[in-house]
PDB file of N, CA, C and O in Angstrom:
ATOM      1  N   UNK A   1     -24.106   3.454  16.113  1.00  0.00           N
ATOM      2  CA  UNK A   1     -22.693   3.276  15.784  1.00  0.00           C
ATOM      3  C   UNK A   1     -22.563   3.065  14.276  1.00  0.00           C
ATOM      4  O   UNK A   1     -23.384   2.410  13.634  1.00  0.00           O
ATOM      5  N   UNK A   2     -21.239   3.792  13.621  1.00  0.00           N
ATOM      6  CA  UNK A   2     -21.509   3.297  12.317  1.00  0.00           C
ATOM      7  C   UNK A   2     -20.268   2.532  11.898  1.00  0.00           C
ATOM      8  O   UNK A   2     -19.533   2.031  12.749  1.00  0.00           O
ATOM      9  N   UNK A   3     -19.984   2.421  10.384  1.00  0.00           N
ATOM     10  CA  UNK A   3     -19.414   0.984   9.907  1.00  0.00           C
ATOM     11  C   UNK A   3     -17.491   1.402  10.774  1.00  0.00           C
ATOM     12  O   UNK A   3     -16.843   2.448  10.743  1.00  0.00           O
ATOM     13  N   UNK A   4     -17.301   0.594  11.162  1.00  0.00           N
ATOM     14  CA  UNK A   4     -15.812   0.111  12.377  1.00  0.00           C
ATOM     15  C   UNK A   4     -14.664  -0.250  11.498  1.00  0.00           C
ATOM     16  O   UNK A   4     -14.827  -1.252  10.802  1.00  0.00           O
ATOM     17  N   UNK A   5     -13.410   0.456  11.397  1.00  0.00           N
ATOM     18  CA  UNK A   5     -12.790   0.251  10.441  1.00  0.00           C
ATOM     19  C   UNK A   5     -11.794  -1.005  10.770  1.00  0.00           C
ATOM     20  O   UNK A   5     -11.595  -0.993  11.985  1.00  0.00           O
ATOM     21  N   UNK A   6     -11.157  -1.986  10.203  1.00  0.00           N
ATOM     22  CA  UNK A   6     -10.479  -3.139  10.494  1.00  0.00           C
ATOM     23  C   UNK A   6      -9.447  -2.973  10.726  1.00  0.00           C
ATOM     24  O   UNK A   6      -8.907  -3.828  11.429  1.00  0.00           O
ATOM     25  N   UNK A   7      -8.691  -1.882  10.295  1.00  0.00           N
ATOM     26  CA  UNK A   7      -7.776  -1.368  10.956  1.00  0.00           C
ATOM     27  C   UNK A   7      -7.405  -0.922  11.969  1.00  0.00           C
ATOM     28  O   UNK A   7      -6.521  -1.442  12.649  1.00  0.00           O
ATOM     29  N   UNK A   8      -8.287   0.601  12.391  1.00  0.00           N
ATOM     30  CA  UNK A   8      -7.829   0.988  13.545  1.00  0.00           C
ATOM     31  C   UNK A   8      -8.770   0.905  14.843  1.00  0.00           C
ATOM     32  O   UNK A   8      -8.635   1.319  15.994  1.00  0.00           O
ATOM     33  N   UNK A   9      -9.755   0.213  14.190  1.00  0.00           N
ATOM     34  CA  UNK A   9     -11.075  -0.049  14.795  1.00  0.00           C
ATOM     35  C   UNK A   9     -11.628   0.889  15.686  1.00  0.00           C
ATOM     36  O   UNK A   9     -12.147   0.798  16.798  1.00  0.00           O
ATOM     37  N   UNK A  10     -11.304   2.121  14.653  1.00  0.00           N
ATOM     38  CA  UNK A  10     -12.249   3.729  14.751  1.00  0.00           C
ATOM     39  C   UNK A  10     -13.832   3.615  14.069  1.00  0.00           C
ATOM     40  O   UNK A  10     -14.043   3.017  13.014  1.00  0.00           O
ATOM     41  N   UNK A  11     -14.645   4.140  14.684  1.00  0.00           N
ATOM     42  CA  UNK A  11     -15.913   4.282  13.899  1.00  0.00           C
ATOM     43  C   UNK A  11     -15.684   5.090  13.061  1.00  0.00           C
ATOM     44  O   UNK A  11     -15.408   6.171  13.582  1.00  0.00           O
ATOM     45  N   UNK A  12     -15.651   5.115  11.682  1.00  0.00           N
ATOM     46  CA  UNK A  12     -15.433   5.618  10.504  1.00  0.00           C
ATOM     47  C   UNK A  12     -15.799   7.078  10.319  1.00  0.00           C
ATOM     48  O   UNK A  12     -15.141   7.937   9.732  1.00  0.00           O
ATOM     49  N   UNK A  13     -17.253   7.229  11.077  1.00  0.00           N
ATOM     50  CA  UNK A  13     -17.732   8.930  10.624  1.00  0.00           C
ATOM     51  C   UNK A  13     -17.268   9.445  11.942  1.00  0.00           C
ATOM     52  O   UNK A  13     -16.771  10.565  11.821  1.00  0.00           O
ATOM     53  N   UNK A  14     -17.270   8.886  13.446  1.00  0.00           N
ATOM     54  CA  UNK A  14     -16.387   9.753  14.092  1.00  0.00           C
ATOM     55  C   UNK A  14     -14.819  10.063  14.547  1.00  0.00           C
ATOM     56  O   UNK A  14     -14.491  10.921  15.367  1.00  0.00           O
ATOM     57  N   UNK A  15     -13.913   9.159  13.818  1.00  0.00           N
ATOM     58  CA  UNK A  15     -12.260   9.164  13.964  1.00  0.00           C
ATOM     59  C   UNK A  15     -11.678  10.170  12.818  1.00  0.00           C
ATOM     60  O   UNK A  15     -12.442  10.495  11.909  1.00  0.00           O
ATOM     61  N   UNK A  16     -10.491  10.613  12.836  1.00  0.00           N
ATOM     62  CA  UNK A  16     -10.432  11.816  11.898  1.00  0.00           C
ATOM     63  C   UNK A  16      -9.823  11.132  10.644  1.00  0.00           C
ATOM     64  O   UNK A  16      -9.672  11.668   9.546  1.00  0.00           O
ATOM     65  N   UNK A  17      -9.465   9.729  11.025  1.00  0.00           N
ATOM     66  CA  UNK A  17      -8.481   8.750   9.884  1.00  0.00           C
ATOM     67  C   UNK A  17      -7.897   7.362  10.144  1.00  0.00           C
ATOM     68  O   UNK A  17      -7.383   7.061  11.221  1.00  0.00           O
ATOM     69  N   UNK A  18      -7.964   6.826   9.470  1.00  0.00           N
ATOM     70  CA  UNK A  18      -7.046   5.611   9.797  1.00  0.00           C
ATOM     71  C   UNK A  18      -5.639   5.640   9.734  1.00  0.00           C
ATOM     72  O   UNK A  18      -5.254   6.350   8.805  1.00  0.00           O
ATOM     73  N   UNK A  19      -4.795   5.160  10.343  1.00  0.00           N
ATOM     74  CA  UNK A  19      -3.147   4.426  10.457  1.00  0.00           C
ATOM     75  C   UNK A  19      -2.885   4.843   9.010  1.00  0.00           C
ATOM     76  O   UNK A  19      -3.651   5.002   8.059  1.00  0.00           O
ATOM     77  N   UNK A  20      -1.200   5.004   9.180  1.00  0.00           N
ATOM     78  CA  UNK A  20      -0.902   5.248   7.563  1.00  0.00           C
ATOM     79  C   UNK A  20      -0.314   3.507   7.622  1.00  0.00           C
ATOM     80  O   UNK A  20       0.378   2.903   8.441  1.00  0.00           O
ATOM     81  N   UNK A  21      -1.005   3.083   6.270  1.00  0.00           N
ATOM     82  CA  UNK A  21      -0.686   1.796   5.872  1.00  0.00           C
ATOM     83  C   UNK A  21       0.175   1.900   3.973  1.00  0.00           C
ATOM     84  O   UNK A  21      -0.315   1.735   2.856  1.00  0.00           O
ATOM     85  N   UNK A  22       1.825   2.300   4.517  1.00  0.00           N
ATOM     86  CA  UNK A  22       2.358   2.325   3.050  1.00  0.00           C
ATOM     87  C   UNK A  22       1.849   1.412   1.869  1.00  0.00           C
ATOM     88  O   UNK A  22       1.205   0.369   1.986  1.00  0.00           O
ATOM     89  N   UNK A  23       2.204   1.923   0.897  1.00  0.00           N
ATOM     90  CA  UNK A  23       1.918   0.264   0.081  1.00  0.00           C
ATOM     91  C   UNK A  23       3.293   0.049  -0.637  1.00  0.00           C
ATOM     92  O   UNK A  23       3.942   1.028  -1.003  1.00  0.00           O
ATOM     93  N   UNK A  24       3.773  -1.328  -0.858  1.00  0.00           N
ATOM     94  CA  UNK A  24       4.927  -1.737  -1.322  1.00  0.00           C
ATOM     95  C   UNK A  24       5.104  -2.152  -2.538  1.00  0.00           C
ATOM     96  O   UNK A  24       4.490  -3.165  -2.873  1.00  0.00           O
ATOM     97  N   UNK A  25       6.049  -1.433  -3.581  1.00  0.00           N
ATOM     98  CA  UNK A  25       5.689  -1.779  -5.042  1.00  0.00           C
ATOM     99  C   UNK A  25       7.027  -1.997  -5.348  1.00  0.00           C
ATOM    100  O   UNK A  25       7.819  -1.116  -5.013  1.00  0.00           O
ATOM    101  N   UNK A  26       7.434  -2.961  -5.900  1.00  0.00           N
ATOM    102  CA  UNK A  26       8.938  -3.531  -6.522  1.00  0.00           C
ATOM    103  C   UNK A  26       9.970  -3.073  -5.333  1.00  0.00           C
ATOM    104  O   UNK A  26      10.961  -2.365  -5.512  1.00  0.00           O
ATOM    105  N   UNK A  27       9.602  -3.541  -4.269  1.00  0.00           N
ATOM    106  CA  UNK A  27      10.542  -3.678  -2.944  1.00  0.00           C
ATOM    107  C   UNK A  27      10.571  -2.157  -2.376  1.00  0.00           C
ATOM    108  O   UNK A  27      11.555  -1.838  -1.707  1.00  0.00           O
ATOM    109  N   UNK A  28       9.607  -1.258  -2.590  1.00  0.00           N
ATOM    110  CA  UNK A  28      10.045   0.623  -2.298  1.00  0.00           C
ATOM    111  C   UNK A  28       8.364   0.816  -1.722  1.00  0.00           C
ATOM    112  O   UNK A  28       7.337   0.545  -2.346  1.00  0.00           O
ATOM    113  N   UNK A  29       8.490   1.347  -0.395  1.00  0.00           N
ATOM    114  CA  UNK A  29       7.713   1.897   0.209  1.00  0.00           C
ATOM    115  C   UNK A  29       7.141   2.933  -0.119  1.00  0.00           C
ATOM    116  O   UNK A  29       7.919   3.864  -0.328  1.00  0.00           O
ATOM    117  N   UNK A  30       5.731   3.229  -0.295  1.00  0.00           N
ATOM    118  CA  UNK A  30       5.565   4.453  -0.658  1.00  0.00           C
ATOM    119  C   UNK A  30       3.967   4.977   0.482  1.00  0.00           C
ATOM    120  O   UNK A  30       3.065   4.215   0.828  1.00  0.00           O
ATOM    121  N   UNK A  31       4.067   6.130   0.742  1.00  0.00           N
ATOM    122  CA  UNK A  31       3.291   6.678   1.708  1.00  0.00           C
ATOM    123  C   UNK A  31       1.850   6.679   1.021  1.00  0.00           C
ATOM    124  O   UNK A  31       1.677   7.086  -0.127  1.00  0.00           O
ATOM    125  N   UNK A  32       0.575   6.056   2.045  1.00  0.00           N
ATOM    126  CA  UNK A  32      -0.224   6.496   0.906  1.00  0.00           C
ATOM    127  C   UNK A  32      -0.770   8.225   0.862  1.00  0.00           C
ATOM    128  O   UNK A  32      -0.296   9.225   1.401  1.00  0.00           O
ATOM    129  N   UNK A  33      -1.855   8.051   0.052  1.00  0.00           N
ATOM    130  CA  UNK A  33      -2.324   9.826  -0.119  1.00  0.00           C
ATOM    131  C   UNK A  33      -3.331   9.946   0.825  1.00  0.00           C
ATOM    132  O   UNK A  33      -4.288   9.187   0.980  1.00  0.00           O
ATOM    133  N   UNK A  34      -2.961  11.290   1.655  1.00  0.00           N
ATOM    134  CA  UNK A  34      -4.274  11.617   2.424  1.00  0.00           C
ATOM    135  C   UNK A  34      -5.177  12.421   1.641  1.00  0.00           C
ATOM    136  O   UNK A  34      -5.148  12.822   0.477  1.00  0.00           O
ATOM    137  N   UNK A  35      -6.378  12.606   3.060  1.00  0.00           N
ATOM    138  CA  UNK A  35      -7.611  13.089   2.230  1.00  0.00           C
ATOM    139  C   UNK A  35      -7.251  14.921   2.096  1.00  0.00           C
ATOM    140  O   UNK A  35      -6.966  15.724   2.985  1.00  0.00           O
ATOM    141  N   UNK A  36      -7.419  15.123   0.532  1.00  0.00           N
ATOM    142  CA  UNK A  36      -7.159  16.595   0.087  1.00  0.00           C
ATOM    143  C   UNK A  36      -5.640  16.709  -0.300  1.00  0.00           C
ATOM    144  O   UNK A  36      -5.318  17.665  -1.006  1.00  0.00           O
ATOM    145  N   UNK A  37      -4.959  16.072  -0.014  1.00  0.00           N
ATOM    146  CA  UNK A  37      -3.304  16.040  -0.806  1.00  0.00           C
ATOM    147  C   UNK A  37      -3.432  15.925  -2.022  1.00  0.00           C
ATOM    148  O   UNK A  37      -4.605  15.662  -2.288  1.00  0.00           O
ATOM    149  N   UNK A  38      -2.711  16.001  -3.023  1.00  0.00           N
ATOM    150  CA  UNK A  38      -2.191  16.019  -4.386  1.00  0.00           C
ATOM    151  C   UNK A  38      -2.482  14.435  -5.046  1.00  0.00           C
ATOM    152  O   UNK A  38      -1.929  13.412  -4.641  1.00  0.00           O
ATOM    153  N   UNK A  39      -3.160  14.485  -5.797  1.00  0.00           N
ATOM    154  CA  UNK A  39      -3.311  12.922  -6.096  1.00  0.00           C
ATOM    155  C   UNK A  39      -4.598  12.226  -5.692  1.00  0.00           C
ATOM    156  O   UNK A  39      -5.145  11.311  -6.309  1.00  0.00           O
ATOM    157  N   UNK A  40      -5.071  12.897  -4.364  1.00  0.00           N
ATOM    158  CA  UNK A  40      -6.724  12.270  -4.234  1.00  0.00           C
ATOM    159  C   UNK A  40      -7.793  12.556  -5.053  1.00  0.00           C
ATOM    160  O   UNK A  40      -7.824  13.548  -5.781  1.00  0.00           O
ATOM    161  N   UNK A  41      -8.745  11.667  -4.965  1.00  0.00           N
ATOM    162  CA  UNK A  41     -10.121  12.120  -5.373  1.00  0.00           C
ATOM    163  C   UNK A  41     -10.551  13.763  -4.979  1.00  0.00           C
ATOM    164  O   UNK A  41     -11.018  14.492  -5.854  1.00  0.00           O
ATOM    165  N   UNK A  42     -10.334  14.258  -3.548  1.00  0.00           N
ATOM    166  CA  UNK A  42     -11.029  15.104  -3.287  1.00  0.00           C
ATOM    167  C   UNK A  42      -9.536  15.956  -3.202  1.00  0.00           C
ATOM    168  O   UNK A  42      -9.147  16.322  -2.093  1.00  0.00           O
ATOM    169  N   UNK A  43      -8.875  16.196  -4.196  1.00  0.00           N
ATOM    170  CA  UNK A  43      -7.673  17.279  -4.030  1.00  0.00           C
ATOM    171  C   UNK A  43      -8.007  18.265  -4.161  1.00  0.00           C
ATOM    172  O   UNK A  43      -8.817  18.558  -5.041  1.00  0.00           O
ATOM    173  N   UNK A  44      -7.362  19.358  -3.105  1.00  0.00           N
ATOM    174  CA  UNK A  44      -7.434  20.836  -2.874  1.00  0.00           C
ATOM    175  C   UNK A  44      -8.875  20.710  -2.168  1.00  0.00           C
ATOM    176  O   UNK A  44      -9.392  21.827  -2.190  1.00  0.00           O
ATOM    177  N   UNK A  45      -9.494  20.015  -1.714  1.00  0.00           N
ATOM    178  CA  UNK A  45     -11.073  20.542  -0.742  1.00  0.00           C
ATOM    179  C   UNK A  45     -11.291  21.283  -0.099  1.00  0.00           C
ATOM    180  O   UNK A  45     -10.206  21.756   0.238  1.00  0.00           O
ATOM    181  N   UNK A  46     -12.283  21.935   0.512  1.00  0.00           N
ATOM    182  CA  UNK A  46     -12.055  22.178   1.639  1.00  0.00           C
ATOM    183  C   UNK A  46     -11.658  22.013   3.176  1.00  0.00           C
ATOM    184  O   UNK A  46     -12.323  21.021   3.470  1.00  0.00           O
ATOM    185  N   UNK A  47     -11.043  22.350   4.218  1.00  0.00           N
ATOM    186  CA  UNK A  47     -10.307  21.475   5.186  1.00  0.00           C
ATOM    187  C   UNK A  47     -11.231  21.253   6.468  1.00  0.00           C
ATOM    188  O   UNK A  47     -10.710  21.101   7.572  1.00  0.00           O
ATOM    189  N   UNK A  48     -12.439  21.241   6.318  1.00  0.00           N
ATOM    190  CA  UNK A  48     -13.554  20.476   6.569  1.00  0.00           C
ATOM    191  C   UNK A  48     -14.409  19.243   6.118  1.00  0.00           C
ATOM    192  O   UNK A  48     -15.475  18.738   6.470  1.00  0.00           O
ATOM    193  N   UNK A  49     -13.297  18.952   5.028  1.00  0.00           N
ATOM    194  CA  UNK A  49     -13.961  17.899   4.604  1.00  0.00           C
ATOM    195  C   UNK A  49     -13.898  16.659   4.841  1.00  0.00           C
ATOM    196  O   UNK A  49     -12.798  16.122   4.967  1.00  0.00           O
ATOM    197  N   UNK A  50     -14.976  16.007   4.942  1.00  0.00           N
ATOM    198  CA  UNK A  50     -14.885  14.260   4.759  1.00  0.00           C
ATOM    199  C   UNK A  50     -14.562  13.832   3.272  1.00  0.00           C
ATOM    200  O   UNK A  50     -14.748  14.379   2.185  1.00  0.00           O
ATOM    201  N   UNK A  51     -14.048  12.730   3.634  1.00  0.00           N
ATOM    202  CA  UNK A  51     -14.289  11.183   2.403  1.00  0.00           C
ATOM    203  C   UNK A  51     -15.377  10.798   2.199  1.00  0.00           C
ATOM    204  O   UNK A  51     -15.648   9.791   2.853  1.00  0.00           O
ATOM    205  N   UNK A  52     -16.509  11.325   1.270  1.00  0.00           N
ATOM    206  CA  UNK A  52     -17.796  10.636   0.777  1.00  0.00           C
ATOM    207  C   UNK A  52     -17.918   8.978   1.500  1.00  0.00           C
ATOM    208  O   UNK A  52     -18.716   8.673   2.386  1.00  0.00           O
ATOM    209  N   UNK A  53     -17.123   8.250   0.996  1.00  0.00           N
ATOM    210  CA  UNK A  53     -16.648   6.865   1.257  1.00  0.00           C
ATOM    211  C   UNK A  53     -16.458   6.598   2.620  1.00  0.00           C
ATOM    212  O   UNK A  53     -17.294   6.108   3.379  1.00  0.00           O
ATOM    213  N   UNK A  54     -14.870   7.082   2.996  1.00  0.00           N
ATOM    214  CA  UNK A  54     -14.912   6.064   4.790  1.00  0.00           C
ATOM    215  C   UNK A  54     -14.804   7.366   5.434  1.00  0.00           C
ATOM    216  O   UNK A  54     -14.492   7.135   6.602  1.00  0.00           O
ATOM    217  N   UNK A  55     -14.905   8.563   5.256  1.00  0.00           N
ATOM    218  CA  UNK A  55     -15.523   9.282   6.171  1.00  0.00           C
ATOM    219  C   UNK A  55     -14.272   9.998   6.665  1.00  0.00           C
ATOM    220  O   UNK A  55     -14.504  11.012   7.324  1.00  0.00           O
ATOM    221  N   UNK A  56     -12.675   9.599   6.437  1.00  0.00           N
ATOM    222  CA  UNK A  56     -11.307  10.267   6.773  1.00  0.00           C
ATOM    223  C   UNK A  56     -11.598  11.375   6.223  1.00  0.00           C
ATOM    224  O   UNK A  56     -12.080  11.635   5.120  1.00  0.00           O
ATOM    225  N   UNK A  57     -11.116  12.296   7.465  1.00  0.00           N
ATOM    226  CA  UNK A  57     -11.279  14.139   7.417  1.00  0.00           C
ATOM    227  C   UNK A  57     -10.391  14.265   6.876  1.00  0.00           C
ATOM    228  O   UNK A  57      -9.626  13.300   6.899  1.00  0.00           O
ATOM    229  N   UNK A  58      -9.891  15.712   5.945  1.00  0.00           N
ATOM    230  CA  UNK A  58      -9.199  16.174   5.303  1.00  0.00           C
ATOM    231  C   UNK A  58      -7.783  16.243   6.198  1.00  0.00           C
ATOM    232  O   UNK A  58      -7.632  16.511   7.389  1.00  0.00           O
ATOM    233  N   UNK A  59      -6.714  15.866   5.072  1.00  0.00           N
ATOM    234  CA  UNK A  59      -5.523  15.646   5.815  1.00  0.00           C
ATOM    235  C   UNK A  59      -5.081  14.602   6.562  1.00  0.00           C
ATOM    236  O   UNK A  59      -3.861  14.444   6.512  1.00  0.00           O
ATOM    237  N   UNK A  60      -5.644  13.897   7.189  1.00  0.00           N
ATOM    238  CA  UNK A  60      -5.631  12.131   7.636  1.00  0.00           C
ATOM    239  C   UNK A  60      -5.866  11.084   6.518  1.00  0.00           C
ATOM    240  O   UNK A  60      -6.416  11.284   5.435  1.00  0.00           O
ATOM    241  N   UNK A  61      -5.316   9.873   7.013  1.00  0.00           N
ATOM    242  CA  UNK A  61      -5.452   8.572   6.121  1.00  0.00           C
ATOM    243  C   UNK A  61      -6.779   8.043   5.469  1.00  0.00           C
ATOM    244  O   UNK A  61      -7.777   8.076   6.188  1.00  0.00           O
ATOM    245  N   UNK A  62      -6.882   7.658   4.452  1.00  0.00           N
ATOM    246  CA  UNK A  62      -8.131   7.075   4.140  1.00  0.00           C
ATOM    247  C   UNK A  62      -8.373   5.706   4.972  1.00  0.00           C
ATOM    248  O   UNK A  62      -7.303   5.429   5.515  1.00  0.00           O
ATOM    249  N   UNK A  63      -9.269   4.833   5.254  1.00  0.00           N
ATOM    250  CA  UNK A  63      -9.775   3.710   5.951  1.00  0.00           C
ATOM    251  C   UNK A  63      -8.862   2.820   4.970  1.00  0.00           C
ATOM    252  O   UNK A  63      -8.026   3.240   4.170  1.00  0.00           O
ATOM    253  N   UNK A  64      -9.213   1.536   5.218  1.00  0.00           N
ATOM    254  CA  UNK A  64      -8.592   0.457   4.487  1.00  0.00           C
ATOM    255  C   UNK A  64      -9.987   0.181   3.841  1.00  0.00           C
ATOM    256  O   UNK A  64     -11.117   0.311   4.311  1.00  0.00           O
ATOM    257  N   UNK A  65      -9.508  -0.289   2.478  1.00  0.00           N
ATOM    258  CA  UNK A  65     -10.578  -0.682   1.560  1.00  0.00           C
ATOM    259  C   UNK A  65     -11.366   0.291   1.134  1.00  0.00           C
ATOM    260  O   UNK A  65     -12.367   0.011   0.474  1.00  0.00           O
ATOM    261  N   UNK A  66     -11.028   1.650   1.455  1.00  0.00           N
ATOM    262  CA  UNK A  66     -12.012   2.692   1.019  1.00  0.00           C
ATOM    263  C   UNK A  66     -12.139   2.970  -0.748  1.00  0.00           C
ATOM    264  O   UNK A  66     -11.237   2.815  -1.571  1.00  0.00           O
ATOM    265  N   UNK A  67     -13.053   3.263  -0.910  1.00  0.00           N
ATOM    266  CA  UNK A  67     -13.141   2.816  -3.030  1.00  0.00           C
ATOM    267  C   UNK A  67     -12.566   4.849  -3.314  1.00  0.00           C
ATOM    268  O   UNK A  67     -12.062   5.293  -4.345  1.00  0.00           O
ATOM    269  N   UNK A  68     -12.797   5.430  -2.379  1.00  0.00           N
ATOM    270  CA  UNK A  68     -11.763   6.599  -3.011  1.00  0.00           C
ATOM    271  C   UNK A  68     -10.551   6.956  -2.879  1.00  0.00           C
ATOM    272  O   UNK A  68     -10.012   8.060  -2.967  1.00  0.00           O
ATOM    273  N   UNK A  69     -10.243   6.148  -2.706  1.00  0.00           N
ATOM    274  CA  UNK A  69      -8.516   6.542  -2.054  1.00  0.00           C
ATOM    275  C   UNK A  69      -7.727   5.858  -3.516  1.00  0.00           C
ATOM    276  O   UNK A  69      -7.958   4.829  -4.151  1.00  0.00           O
ATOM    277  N   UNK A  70      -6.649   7.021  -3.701  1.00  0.00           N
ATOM    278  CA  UNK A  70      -5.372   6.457  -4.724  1.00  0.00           C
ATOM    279  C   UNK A  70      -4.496   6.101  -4.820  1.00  0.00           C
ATOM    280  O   UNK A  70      -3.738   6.994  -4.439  1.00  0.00           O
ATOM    281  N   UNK A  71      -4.089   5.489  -5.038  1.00  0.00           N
ATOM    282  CA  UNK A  71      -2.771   4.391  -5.388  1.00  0.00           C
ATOM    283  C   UNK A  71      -1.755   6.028  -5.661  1.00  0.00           C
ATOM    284  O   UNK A  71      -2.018   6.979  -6.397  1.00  0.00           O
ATOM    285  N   UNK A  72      -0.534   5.799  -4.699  1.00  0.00           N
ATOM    286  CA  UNK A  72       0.418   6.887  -4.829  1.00  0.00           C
ATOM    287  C   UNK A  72       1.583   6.170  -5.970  1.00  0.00           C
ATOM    288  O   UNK A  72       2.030   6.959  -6.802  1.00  0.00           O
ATOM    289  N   UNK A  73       1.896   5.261  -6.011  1.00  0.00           N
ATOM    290  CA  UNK A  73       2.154   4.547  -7.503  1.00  0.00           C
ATOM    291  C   UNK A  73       1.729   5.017  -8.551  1.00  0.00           C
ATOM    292  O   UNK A  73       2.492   5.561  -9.350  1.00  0.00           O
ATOM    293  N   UNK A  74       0.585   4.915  -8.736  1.00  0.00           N
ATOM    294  CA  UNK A  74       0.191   4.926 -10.071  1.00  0.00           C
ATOM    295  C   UNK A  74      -1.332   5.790 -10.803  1.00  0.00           C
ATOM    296  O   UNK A  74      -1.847   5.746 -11.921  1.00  0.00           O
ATOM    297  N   UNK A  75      -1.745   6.708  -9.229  1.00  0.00           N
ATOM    298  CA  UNK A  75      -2.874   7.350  -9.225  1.00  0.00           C
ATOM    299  C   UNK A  75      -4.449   6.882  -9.168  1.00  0.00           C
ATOM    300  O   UNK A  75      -5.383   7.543  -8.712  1.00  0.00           O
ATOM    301  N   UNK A  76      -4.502   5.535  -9.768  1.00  0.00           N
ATOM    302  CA  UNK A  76      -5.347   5.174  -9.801  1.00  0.00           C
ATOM    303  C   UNK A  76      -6.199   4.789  -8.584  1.00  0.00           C
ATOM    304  O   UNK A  76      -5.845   4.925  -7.413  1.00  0.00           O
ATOM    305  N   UNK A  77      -7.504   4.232  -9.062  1.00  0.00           N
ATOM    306  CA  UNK A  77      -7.989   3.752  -7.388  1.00  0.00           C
ATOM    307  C   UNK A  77      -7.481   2.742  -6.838  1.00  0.00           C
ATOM    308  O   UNK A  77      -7.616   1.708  -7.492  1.00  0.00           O
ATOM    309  N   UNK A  78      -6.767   2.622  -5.559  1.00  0.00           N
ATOM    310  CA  UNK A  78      -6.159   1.538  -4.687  1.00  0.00           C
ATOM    311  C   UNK A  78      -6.757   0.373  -5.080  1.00  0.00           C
ATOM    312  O   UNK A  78      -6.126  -0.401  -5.800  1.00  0.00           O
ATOM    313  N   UNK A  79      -8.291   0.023  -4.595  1.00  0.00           N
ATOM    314  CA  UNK A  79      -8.789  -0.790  -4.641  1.00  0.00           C
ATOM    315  C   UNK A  79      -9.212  -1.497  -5.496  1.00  0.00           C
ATOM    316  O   UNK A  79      -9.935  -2.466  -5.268  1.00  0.00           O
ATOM    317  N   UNK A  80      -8.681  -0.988  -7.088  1.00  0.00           N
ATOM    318  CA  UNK A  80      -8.500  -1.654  -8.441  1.00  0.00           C
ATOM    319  C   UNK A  80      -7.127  -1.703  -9.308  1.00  0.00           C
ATOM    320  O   UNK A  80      -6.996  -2.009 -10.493  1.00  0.00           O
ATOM    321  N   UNK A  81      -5.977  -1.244  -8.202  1.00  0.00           N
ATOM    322  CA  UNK A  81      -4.792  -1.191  -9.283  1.00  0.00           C
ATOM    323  C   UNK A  81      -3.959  -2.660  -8.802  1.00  0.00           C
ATOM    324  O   UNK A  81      -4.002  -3.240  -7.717  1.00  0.00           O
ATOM    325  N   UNK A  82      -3.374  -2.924  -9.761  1.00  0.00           N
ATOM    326  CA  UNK A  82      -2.147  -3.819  -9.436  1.00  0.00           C
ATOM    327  C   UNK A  82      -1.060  -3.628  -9.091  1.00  0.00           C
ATOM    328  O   UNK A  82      -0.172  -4.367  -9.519  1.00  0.00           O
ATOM    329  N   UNK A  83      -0.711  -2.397  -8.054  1.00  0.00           N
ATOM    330  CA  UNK A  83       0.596  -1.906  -8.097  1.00  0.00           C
ATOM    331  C   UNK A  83       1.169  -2.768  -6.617  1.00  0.00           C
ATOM    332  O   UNK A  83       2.376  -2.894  -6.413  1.00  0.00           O
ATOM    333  N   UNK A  84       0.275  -3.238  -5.798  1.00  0.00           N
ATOM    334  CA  UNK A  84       0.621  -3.311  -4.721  1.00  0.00           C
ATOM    335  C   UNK A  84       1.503  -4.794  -4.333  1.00  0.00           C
ATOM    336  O   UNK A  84       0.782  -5.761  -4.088  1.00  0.00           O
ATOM    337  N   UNK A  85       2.591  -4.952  -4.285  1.00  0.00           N
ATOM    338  CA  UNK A  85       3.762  -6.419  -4.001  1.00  0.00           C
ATOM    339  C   UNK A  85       2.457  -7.456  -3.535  1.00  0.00           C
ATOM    340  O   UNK A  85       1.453  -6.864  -3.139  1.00  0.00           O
ATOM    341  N   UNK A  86       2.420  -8.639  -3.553  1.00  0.00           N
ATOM    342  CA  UNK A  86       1.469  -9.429  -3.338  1.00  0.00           C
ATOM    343  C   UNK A  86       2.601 -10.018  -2.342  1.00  0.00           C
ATOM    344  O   UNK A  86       3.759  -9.617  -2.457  1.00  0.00           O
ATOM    345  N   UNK A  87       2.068 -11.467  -0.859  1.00  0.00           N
ATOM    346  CA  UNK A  87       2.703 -11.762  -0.189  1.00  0.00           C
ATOM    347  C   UNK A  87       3.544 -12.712  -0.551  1.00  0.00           C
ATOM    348  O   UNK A  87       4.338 -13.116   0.298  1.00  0.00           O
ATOM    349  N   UNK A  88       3.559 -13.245  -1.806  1.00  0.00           N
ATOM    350  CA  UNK A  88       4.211 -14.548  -2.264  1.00  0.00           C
ATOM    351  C   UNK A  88       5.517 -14.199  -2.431  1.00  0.00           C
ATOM    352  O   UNK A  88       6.396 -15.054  -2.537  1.00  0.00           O
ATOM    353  N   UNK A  89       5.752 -12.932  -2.468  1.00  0.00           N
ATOM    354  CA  UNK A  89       7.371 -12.343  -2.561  1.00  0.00           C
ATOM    355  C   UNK A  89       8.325 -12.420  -0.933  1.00  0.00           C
ATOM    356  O   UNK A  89       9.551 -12.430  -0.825  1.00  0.00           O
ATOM    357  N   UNK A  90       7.222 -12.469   0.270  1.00  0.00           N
ATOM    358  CA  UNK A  90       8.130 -12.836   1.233  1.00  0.00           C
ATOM    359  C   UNK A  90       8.034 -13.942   1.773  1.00  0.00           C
ATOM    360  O   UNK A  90       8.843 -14.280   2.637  1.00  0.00           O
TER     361      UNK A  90
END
């Protein structure tokens, strides 16, 4: 079995993606980027492809916490930007 995602608690190399989990930036929802859309690491791939990282097939969600996935805010990597509302706002 390999690493179990906390989310959808899919095994990572055999589920095609995780849940879309928006992210919320100055009160505005925004969708995140799937794998091979405009804005990812692996944009334009081939549509066989995995996520090096959590293993989401081309066109589905990246995992949560995955280090290639981008911030649709601000492009950068999710898992190092500050774009995302923190909970102290609700």
């Amino acid at each position: 079995m390999g690493a179990i995602c906390k989310i959808c608690n899919g095994d990572m190399l055999k589920v095609d993606g995780c849940v879309s989990l928006p992210i919320s930036h100055k009160g505005k929802q925004y969708e995140p980027i799937k794998v091979g859309d405009a804005g990812d690491f692996d944009e334009g791939c081939d549509l066989d492809t995995r996520c090096h990282d959590c293993g989401a097939k081309y066109g589905h969600y990246h995992h949560s916490g995955c280090d290639a996935e981008q911030c649709p805010v601000c492009y950068e990597q999710l898992i190092g930007c500050d774009c995302e509302d923190k909970d102290e706002d609700k």
